[in-house]
C-alpha positions in Angstrom: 53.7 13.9 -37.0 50.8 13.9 -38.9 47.4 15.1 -39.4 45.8 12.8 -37.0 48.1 12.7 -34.7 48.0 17.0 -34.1 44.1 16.4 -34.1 44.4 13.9 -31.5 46.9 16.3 -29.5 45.0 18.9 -29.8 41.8 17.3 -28.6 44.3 16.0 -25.4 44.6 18.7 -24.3 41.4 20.2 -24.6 39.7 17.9 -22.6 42.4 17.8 -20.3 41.7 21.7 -19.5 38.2 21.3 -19.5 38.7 18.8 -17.0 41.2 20.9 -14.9 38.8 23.5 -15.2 36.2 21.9 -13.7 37.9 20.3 -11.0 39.1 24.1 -10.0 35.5 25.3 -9.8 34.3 22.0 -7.7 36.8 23.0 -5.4 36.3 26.4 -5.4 32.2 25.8 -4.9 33.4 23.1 -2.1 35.5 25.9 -0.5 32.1 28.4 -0.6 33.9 30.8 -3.1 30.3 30.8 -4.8 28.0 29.3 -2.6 24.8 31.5 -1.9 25.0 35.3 -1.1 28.4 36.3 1.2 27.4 36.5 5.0 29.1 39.8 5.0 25.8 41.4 3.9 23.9 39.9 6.8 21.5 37.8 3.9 20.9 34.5 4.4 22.0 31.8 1.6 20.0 29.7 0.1 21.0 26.7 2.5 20.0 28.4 5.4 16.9 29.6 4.1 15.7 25.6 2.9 16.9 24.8 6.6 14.4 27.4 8.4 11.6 26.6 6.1 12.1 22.7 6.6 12.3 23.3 10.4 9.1 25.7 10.4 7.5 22.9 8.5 8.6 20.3 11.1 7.2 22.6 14.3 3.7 23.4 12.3 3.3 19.2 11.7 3.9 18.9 15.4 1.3 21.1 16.3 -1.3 19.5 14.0 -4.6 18.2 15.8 -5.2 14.9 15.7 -1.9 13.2 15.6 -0.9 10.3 18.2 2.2 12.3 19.6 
């Protein structure tokens, strides 16, 4: 084997565990190993949070004067 051929092995299977690498954190993140803070400490993650502000911003639009409701 030569030179190139131990390069190209070598870059093989780099990429290869980069790409298993990633794929084990997508699933991890899909699981909610990471996502947000725990809901063991009673904080809300960041998901719920955007959900509470989008639905406060949905009941203050329907209370705006002026609107054809």
């Amino acid at each position: 084997m030569n030179v190139t051929h131990s390069l190209f092995a070598m870059l093989g299977i780099a990429i290869g565990l980069a790409l298993g690498l990633l794929l084990l954190l997508s699933l991890f993140r899909i699981s909610g190993a990471f996502s947000g803070a725990s809901k063991r400490d009673g904080t809300p993650s960041d998901e719920d949070a955007g959900q509470q502000l989008a639905q406060a911003v949905i009941r203050r639009a329907r209370r705006m004067p002026g609107r054809n409701n």
